[in-house]
N, C-alpha and C positions, 0 to 999 in steps of 0.2 A: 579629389575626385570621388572618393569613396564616402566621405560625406556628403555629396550632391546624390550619389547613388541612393543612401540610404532617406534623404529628404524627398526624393522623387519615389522611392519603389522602397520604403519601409521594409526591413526584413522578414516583419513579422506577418507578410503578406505571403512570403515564401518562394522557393527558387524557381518554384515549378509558374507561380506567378509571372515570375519576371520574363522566362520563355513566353508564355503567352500574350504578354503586354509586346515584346520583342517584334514575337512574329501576325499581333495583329497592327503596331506602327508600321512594320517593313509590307503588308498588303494593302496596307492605305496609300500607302508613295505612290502605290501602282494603279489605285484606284482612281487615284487623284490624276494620276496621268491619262487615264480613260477620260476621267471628265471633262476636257480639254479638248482632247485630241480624238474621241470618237465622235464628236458634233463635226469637229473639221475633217475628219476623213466623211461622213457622212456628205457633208456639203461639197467635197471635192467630187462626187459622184451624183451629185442628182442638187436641182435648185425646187423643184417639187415640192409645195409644204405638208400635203401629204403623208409624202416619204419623209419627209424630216421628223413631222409628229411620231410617222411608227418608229424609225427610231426609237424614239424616247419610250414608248410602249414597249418596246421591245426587251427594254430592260426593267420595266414595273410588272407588264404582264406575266411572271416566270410567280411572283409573290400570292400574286390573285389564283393562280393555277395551281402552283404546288408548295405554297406555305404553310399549310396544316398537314399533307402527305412527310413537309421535311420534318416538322415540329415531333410526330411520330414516331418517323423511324432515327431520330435523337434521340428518345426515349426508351427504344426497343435494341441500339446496337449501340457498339461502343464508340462513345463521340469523340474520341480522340483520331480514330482510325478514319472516323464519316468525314471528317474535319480536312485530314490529311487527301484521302481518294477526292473526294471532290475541288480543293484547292488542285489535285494534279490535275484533274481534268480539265481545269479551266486554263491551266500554264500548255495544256495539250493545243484546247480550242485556239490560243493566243498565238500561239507557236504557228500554227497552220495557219491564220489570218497574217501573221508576216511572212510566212513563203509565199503565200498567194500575192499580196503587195508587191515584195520584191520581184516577183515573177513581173508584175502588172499585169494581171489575169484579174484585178480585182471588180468589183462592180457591186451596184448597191444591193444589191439582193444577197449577194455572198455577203456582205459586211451586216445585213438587217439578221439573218441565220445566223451569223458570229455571236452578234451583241444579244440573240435571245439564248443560244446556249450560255454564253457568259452568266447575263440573267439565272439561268436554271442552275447553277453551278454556286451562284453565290447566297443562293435561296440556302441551298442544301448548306451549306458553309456556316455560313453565317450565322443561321437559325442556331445550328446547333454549337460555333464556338461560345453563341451566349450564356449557353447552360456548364461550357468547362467554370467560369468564375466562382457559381457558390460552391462547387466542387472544391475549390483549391484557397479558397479563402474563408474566414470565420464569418460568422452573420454579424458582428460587428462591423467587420470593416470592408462588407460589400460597397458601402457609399465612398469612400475613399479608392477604391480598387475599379469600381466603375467611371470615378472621375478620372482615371490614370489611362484608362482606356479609349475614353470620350477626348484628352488631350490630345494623345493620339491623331486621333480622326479629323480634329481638327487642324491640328497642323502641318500632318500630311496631306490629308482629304481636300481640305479647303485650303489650306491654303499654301502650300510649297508645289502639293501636289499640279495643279492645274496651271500653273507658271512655267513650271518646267514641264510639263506635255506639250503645251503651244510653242514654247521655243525645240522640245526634238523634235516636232511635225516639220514644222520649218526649216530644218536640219537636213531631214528625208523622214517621209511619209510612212516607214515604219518603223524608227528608231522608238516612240514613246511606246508601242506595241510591245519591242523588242526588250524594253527594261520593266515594263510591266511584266514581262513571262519570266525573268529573273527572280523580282521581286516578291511572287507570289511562289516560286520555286522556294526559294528562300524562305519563304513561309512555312512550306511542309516541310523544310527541313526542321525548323525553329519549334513546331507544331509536334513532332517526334520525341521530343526531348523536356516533353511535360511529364512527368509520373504522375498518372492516374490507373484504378484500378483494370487490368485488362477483361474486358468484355460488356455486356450492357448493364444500367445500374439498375435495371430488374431483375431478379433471379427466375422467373418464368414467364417466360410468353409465348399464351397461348392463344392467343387473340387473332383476328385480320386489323392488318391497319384501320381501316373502317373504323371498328369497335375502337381501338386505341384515339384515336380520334372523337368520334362520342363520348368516350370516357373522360375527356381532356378537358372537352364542353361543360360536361356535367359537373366537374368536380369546380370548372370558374364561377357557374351558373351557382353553384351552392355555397359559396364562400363570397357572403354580404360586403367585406371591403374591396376584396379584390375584384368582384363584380365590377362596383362601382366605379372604380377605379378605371375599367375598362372604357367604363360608357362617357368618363371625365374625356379620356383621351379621346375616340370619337369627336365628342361635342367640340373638346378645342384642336385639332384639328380640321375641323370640318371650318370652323370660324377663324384659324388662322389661315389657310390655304385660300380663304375665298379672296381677300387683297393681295395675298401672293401672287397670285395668279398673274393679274392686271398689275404686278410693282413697277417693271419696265415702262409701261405707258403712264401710272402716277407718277414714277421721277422724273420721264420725258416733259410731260404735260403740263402737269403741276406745279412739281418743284424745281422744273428747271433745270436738270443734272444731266448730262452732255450724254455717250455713251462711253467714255473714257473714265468718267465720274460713275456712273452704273455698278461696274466691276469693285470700286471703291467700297458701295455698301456692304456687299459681301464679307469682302475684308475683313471692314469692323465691325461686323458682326460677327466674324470670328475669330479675331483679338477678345471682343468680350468674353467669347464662352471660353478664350484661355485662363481671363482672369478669373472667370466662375469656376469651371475646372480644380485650376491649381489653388481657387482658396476653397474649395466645396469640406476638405476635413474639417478648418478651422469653424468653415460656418457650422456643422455639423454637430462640432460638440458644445458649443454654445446657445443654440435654437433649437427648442424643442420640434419635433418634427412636423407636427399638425403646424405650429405656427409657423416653418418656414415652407408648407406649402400650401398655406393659405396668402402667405408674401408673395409667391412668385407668382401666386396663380394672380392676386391683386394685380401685378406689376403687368401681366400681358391685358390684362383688361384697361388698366393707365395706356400700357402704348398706342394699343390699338385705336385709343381717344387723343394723343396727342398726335398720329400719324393723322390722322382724319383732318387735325386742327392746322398741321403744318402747311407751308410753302416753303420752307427755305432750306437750302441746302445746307447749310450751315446748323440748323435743329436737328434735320434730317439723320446724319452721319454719327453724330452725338448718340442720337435715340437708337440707331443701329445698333453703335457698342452696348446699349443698355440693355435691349433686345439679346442680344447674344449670352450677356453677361449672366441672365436670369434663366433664360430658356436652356441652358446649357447644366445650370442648377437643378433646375425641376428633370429635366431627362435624367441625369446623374440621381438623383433622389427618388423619382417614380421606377426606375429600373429595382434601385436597391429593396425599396419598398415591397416591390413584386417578387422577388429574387429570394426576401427573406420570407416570404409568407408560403411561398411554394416548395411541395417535397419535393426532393431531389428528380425522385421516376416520373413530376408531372412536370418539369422546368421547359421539356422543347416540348409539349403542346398544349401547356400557356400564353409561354412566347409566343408559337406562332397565330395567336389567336390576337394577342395584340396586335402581328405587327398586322395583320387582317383589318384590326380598329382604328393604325395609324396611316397606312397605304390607303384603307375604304374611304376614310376621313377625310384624306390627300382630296383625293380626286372627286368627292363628292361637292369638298367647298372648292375645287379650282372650276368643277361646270357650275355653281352657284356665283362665281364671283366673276367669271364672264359676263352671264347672263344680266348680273345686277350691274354690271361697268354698263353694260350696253345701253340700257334701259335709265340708268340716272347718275353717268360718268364715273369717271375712274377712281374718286374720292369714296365713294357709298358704300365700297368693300370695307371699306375700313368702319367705315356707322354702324354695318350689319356686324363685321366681328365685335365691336366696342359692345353693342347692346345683348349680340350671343355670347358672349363669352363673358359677359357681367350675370346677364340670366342665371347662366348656368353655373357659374361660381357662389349665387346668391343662395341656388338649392341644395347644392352640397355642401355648403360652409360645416354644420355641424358634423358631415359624416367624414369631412376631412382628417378627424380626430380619432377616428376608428381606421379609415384608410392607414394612416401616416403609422400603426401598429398593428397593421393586417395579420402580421403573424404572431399574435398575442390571442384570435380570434378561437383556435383550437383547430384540428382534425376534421376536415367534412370528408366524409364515407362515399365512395362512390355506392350507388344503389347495386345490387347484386346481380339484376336483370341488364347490368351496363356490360355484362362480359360475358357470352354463350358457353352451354356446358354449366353454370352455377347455380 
């Protein structure tokens, strides 16, 4: 056992690590149990698609709202504490959404209020558990330490997670609620027992949020790789989301894949990004960095050309695990990239600047690749991403080489006029 320990969570990663891998696997079980079971409680209160859409807004909109406010005040207080308080608050929100259930007082409007504070709670959370990692691990082994992370998510997240929500729903209507408010309990316990420095990892702030946020901007805006970097993610988001969007109607239509088979895809797409995941060290010391994210980035622009090409289900599912396997790579590898090249006091309003690029990106290719299914079927999301996401890997090819050692690039100065009083 204690050798699987140490092949899974390396020592030299450190204990304070292993708490934080702990208790962000144990808030994925619950996260995953949301994903499941907040569509079906949704749909047990309203068949309106409407109301079903906001739903789903309900828990993106908290990102677009206060994800650079979270990125902020990660920077300005201590994120071990920010971490803890807001995981309670959402075990609070969850807690009350199951007495209301068990009451049967529930209705959709209570349950859309729920799932937006949830939302606003896991902004704040999340944003800023991402900045504990280069805290507690070496710039070496952020890309191992991110992949340990990323396994996580997926195996809770995607896939035990949402299995076992649909069968507690089924069970009674706020059992998967009620182990999620455990779970994420469990979290701020887990979350407690990192040793990190106490209080914020700037020694003065004097600033308004506001400015801390300008200052965030300015310092990505001035740092050439990680710029780029930013804009890479954008462009392939924007071009991966746009098939997304329209995948249910491509496997219906297309390729033929029942809706029992549908859930299938997911799957192996996330069996693949296990196996990308747990090999991401080996790949890691073997490929130089430019050239393995000039691979994957190659490899989403292949799929996106053999999805377009495909009919069969049989190709289909194959290409999913292959999809996962790489995509799971490059996240694991663009995080650590990011992670090393950012000081410590600018990590949560970087982040949240990204995740600004990966959420704006979201949703910009899913009303693109509506509007393109509409106009010339459900195949053509896949032509548009194949020829955007070739474009744009063809203009960045060389600067991938500078990206992939962003933080080799030196110190960029925030300007003096970025902070009042100076």
């Amino acid at each position: 056992m204690s050798r699987l320990v140490e092949t899974v969570f390396p020592e030299r990663l450190g204990r304070s690590f292993r708490w934080l891998v702990a208790s962000s696997w144990t808030t994925n079980i619950g996260d995953g149990l949301m994903m499941a079971a907040g569509p079906l409680l949704v749909a047990s209160q309203t068949h309106d698609p409407t109301l079903v859409a906001a739903a789903t807004m309900a828990r993106l909109l908290p990102w677009l709202l206060f994800g650079l406010i979270a990125g902020a005040l990660a920077d300005r207080l201590d994120r071990r504490l920010v971490v803890m308080v807001m995981d309670g608050a959402r075990a609070v929100v969850l807690a009350g959404l199951c007495a209301v259930i068990y009451t049967g007082q529930v209705n959709i409007w209570l349950v859309l209020v729920a799932m937006f504070l949830v939302g606003v709670a896991e902004v704040f959370a999340d944003t800023t558990t991402s900045t504990l990692t280069p805290m507690l691990v070496d710039k070496e082994d952020l890309g191992v330490a991110n992949a340990r992370i990323m396994a996580g998510f997926l195996t809770a997240n995607q896939l035990v997670g949402p299995a076992v929500g649909a069968v507690l729903f089924t069970a009674g209507m706020a059992w998967p609620f009620l182990v999620q408010t455990i779970c994420v309990g469990m979290g701020v316990v887990l979350v407690s027992r990192i040793a990190t420095p106490k209080g914020a990892v700037r020694e003065h702030v004097d600033t308004h949020v506001r400015q801390d946020i300008v200052e965030g901007v300015r310092w990505l805006m001035g740092n050439g790789p990680v710029r780029t970097l930013a804009l890479v993610i954008v462009a392939f988001n924007v071009t991966w989301a746009a098939p997304w969007a329209v995948l249910v109607l491509w496997a219906l239509q297309r390729v033929g894949i029942d809706e029992a088979g549908f859930g299938l895809l997911t799957t192996a797409s996330a069996l693949g990004g296990l196996l990308g995941t747990f090999s991401y060290g080996r790949i890691e010391k073997r490929v130089p960095l430019a050239t393995l994210m000039r691979a994957v980035l190659a490899c989403e622009v292949v799929f996106h050309l053999a999805m377009a090409l495909t009919t069969s289900p049989y190709a289909a599912y194959p290409l999913m695990f292959f999809f996962g396997a790489y995509a799971f790579v490059w996240g694991t590898l663009s995080n650590a990239v990011r992670q090393r090249a950012v000081p410590t006091e600018f990590q949560g309003r970087v982040g949240s600047v990204y995740m600004l690029c990966v959420m704006g990106g979201m949703m910009a290719g899913s009303f693109l690749g509506g509007l393109i299914a509409r106009q010339w079927g459900v195949t053509a999301p896949w032509w548009f991403a194949f020829i955007g996401s070739g474009l744009t890997l063809a203009l960045v090819w060389r600067e991938l080489a500078k990206i992939a050692h962003a933080d080799e690039a030196g110190v960029v100065e925030v300007p003096d006029e970025a902070s009042p009083g100076r």
